[in-house]
N, C-alpha and C positions, 0 to 999 in steps of 0.2 A: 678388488681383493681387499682392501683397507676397510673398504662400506662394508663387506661380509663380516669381517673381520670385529669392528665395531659393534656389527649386530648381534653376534654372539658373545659381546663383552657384555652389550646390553640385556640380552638374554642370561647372560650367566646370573648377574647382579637383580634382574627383576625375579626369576628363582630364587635367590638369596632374601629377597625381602616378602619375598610370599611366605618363603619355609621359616622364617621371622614372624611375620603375620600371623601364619598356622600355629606357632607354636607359644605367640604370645594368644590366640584365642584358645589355645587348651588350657594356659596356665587363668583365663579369664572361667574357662570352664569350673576349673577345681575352685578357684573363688566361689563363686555363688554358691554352690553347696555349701559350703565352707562355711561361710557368713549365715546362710540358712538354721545350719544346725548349731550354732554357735547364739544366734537368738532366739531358736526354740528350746534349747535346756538350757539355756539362762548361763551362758559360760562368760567372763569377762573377754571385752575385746584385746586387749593386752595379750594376750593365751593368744589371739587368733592373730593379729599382726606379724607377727614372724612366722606362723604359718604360712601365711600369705606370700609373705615375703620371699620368703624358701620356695614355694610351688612356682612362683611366676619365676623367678632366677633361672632356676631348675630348669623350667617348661624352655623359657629360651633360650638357655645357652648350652642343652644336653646336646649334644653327640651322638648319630648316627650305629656310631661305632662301639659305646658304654649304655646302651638301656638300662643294664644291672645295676648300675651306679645311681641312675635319674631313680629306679623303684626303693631302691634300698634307702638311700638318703630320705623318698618324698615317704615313706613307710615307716620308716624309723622317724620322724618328725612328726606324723600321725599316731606312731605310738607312746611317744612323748607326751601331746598334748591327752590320748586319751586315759594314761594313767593318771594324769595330773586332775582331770576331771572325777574319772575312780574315785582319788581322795578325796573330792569336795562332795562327791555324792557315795557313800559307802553302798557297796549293798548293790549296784546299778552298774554291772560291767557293760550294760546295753551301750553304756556313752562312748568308753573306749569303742567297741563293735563299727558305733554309726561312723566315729571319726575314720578307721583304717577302710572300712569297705569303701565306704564313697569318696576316698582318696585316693585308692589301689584300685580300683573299677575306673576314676575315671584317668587316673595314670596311663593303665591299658589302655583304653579309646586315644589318648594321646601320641604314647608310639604307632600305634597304628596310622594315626592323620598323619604322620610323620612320616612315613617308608614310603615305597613306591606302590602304585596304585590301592592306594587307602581309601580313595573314593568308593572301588567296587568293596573295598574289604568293610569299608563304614557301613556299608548300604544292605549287605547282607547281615552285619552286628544288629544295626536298628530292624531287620527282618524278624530278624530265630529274638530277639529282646520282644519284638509287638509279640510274636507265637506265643511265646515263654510265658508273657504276660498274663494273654488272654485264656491260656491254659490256667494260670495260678490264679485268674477272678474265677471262672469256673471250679475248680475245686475249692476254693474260700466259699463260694457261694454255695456248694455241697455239702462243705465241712460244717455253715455256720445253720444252713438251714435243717440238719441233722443232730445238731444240739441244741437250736429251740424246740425243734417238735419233741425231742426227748424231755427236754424240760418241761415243755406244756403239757405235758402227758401224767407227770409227778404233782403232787398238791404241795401246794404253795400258800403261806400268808396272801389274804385280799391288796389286791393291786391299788398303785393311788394314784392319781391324778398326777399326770404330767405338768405340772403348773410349779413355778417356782414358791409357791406358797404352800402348799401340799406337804403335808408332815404325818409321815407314818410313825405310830408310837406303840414298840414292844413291851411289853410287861410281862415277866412272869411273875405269876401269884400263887399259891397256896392251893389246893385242892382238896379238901378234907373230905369229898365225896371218890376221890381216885383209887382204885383199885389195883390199877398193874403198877411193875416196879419199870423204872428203871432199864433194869437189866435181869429181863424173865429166863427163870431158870427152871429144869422138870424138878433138880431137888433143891427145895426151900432153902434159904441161908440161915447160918443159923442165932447170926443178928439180926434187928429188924432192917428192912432194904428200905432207903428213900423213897418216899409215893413220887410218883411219876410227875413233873411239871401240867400242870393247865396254863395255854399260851393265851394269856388274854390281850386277844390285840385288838385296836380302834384303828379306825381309817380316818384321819379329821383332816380336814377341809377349811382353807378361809376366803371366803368370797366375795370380792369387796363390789355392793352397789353403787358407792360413790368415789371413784381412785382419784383424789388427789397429785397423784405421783411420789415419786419414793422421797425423800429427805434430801436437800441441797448437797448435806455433809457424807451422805450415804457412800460417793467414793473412796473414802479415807476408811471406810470402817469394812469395805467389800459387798456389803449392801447392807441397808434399815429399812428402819417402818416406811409407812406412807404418810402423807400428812394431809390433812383436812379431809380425813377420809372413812367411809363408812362399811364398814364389815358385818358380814353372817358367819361366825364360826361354829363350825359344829364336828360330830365325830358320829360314824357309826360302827355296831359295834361288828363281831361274826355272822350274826342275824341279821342287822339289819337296822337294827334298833339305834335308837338318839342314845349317845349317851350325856352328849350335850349339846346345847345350840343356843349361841348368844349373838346379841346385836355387840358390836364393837367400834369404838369412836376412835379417831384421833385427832389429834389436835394440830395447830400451826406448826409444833415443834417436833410432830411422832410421837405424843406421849398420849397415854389413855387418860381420861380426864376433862376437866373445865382448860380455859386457856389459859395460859400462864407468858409474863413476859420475862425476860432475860434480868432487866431490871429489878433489883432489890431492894424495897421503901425501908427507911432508915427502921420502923422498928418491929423488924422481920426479920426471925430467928431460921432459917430453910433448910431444912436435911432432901440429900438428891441420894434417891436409892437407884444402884447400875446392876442390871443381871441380864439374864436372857430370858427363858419363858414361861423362867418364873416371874418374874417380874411383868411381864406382858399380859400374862395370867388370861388369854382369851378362852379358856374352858367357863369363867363366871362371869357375871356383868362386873359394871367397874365397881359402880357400890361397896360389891361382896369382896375384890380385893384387901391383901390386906394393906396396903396403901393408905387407899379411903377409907377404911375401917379405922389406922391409926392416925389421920388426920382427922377422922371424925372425935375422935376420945380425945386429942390433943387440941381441942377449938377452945376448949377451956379452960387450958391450961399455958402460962406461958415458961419461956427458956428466958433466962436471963432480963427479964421485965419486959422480953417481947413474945408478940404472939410468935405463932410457929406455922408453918408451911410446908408441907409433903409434897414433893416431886418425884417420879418413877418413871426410868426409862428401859425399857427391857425388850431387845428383841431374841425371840426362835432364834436357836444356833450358836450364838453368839459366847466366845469365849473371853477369856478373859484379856488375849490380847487384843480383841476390839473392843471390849471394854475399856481399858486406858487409851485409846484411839478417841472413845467417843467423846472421851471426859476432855484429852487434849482439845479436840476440832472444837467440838460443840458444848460439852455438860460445865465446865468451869463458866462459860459465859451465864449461867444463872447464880455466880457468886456465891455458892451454898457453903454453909456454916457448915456442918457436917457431912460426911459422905459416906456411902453404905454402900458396899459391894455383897450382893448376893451371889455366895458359891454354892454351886450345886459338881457331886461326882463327876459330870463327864465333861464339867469345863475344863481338864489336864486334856482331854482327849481332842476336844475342840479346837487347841491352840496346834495340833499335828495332824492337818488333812490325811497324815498316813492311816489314822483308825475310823474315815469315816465309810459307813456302808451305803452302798448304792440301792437309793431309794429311800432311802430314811434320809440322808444328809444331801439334800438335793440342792446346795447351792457349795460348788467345789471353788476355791482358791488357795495361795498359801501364804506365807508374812516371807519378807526379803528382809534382813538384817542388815543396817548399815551402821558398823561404827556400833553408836546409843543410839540408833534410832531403830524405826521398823513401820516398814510400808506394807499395805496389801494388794497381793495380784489377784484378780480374779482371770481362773480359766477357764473363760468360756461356760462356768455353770455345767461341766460335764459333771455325770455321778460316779466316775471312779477316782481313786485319788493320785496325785499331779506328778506319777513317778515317769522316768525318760521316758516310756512307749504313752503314754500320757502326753506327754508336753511333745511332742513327734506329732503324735493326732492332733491334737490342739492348732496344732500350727501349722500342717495343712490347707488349701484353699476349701470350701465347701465341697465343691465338687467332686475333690478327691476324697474327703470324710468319709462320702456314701459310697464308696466302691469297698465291695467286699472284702480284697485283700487287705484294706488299710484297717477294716474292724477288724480281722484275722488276726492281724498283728498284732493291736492292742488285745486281743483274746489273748492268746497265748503268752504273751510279755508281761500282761497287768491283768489279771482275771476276776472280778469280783468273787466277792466271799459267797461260798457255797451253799443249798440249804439243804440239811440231812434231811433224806424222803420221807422216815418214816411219821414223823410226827411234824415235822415244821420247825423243825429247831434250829436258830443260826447253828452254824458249825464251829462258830468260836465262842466264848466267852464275851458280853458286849464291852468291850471298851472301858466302859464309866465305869465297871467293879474292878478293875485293874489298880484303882485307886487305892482299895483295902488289904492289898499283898506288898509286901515286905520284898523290895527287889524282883517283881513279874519278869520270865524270862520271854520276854516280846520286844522286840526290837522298835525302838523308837521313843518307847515309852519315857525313857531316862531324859533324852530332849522335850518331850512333851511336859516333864516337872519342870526342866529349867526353863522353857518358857514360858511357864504359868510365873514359876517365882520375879523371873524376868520383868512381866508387866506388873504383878502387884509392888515389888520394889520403885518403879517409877512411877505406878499409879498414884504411891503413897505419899512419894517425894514428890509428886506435880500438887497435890490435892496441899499439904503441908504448907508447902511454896507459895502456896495463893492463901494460906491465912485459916486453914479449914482443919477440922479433924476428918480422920480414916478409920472404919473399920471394915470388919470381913462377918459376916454373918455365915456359919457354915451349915448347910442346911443337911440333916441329915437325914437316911433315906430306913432307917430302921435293922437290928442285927437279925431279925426274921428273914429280907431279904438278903443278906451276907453268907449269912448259914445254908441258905435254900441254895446258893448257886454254888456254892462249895461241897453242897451232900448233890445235888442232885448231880451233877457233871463232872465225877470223879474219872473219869478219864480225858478230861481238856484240863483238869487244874492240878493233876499227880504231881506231886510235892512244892504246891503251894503254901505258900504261910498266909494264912488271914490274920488281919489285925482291924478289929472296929474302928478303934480309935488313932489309927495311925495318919488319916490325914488332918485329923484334926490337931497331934501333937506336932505335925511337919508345919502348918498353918501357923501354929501359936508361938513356937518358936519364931518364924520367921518376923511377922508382926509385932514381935515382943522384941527385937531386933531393929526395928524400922520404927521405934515409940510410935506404936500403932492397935486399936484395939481389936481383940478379938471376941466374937457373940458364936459362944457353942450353940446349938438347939437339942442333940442329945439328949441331955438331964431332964428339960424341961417336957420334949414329946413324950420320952417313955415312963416321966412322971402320970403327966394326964395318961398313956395308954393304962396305966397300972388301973389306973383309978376308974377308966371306963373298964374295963375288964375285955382289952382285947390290943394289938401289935400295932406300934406306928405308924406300917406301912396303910392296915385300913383306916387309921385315926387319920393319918392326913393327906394320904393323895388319891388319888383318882384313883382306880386299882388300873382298868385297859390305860389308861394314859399316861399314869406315872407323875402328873402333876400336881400342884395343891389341889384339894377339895376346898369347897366354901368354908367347912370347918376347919382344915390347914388353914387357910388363910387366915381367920379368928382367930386361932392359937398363936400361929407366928406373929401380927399383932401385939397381940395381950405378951409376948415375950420381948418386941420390941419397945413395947411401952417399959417393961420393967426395966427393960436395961437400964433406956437412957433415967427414968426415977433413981435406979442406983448409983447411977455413975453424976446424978448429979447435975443430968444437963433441961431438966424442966424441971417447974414446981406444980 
């Protein structure tokens, strides 16, 4: 009787430590989700420790007899933390969403393991969940293979190369042979109507025959050039046609050019110019740069009783916060007397993966802020940009990447920019003109000025600091194109304000602020345009490509030569 008696003491108590057991493995359940989703949107761990803490508590000391109390409390704790995420990511209720359902889903599986016979009740949950499933990859794979073929069906801009080098470059240019408007009507306006856009677009291409590999410093900056490496860049156009194709070098350091060392011989006067691709300038050989063009004009001439030496480092993409990234890691270590930052429009857009387009901006990351500093993530090099249903796929294993559902969801949560059928026209406004509008009503855009100002204020103060002057070269893209994208897409920009020169007076203020110089180009291109008898935008870039032409680059040049003659810094 006692021996019975015992056994059922002992049987009571080894149920007590299993129903223990079970219910510290659920609160171990809600953990790893938890922890999951907390380091693919990038939430601090702090936010998630008392999460934690609460679920497991909860998970083992709920009560049979209060469920209501275990959900309410572990519900209310998830929605704590997901508004608190809400605030850090505006715009992005997806975060709160992921935190309450995969809290309150696996909440439910918990009481369940809990009650009596949860085994059979688990075993039919994981049943009708595989069904569910397997129903919802088949309609994703319905859904998603029913909107490519609709899309493959529409005419499209020329496709590019899946290659992280691969740079599609839109241009719209002038048409003076265009006939329809716009907006075709049976009775005529009775103003004259905008001629219709001609989309001139290139496909360019870099192909390197000798890869070096990418630049040691390249992590810091999200990615760079290649070094001791040999390239074919080229572009074709709608046809078919070259519109350019050059051999391309780089050096030890990632720069186009002879080789250069770090070291600076006592009477060596060095200007380091930092851009993107402009600066890279792979449409012309290096020669024809204007780099080499104004190191060739300055071999004659010295700065301060020294000779003088032109450095250019400029990679595709690159905005202005990897710009001061590169100058920190790497560009200071060649000790440069003067420093040049070449800006171009879509550097504000650059510095905010929110405005970049899939396919044109094919290498995706974003900057983390800490404090005064600022690091860069790369995600995975997808082409949408890195919002919650984003950073969800991202983090992912591979294998669930390719499962239909998981692109469904990034469809529908994060959807790339659309292209109107009729003609191939993005469906928004690009980006980089957002710069010439007076408070644009686009979301993000206001963070994407602060962190441009962000790094040139520390660019200027790192550059200072080491003994060096700073300026800003603003390169400007001609008011032909300003006006064109403002008459022609009178219904994406209805009650915008354009302003020519507004990022150039936001620029000079700020630099005149930071005793820092400022180089308009403005005055000087649409002087020479006057005088050849024709618009900036054919005087100096490329028209499909939007970059310098050989003659931009002589022009810019011959403007950078004056400056520094004015300013007094050669003879």
């Amino acid at each position: 009787m006692v021996v019975m008696k015992q056994q059922r003491v002992f049987a009571s108590h080894l149920s007590e430590l299993w129903l223990a057991a079970a219910r510290s493995a659920v609160g171990a359940l809600v953990a790893l989700p938890y922890l999951w989703l907390n380091s693919a949107l990038g939430e601090r761990l702090l936010w998630t420790v008392p999460g934690l803490g609460g679920a497991l508590g909860l998970a083992v000391l709920v009560r049979r007899g209060a469920p209501w109390a275990h959900g309410a409390l572990l519900c209310g704790l998830a929605l704590l933390v997901g508004l608190r995420a809400g605030r850090a990511a505006p715009g992005e209720p997806l975060l709160a969403v992921a935190y309450i359902s995969t809290l309150s889903a696996l909440l439910g599986l918990g009481l369940l393991f809990c009650a009596p016979r949860s085994w059979a009740r688990l075993a039919g949950i994981g049943f009708g969940l595989a069904l569910a499933l397997s129903i919802a990859e088949l309609s994703a794979r319905l859904l998603l293979g029913s909107g490519e073929r609709s899309a493959a069906a529409l005419p499209s801009p020329a496709q590019i190369a899946p290659t992280p080098e691969a740079a599609l470059s839109l241009t719209i240019s002038p048409s003076p042979t265009a006939a329809q408007s716009l907006d075709q009507r049976a009775d005529p306006a009775p103003s004259p109507t905008p001629e219709a856009p001609r989309l001139a677009a290139g496909v360019g291409y870099v192909d390197y025959l000798l890869d070096g590999g990418e630049a040691p410093w390249a992590t810091h900056t999200g990615y760079g050039p290649r070094v001791n490496s040999i390239a074919r860049a080229y572009m074709l156009d709608a046809d078919g046609r070259y519109i350019y194709d050059t051999h391309v070098e780089y050096n030890s350091k990632g720069m186009r050019g002879p080789e250069v060392a770090y070291e600076k011989e006592a009477d060596v006067y060095r200007i380091l110019i930092i851009g993107d691709s402009f600066v890279e300038a792979v449409q012309v050989a290096y020669t024809e740069t204007f780099q080499a063009i104004l190191q060739a004009e300055l071999a004659q001439r010295s700065a301060r009783g020294k000779r003088i030496e032109v450095l250019a480092m400029g990679r595709m993409g690159w905005g202005t916060l990897q710009e001061y990234l590169y100058y920190r890691v790497e560009g200071r270590k060649f000790q440069p007397d003067l420093v040049l930052l070449m800006f171009y429009i879509n550097d504000v857009a650059d510095n905010n993966p929110r405005f970049f387009y899939p396919g044109i901006n094919n290498t995706n990351y974003d900057f983390i802020f800490e404090g005064d500093d600022v690091r860069i993530v790369d995600t995975n090099r997808q082409a949408l940009p890195p919002r919650a249903a984003r950073r969800l796929y991202n983090a992912l294993p591979p294998a669930l990447q390719s499962a239909a559902l998981a692109r469904l969801f990034v469809h529908l949560f994060d959807p790339p920019p659309r292209i109107r059928t009729p003609n191939g026209i993005l469906d928004r406004v690009h980006p980089q003109f957002y710069i010439y509008v007076s408070d644009p009503p686009v979301e993000g855009y206001a963070e994407a000025w602060a962190r441009t100002e962000w790094a040139l204020e520390r660019l200027a103060k790192a550059v200072q600091a080491d003994g060096a002057q700073f300026g800003v070269v603003s390169i400007f893209i001609g008011a032909e194109m300003i006006a064109n994208v403002a008459n022609w897409y009178p219904e994406l920009v209805q009650g915008w304000s354009w302003d020519a020169d507004l990022p150039d007076r936001r620029l000079a203020a700020l630099l005149r602020r930071l005793n820092a110089a400022f180089i308009p180009t403005r005055a000087f291109y649409e002087a020479r345009a006057r005088a050849a008898q024709t618009e900036v935008h054919a005087l100096v870039f490329i028209p499909e490509d939007g970059h310098f032409s050989a003659q931009g680059h002589r022009l810019t040049a011959e403007l950078l030569r004056d400056w520094l003659l004015s300013q007094g810094l050669i003879e």
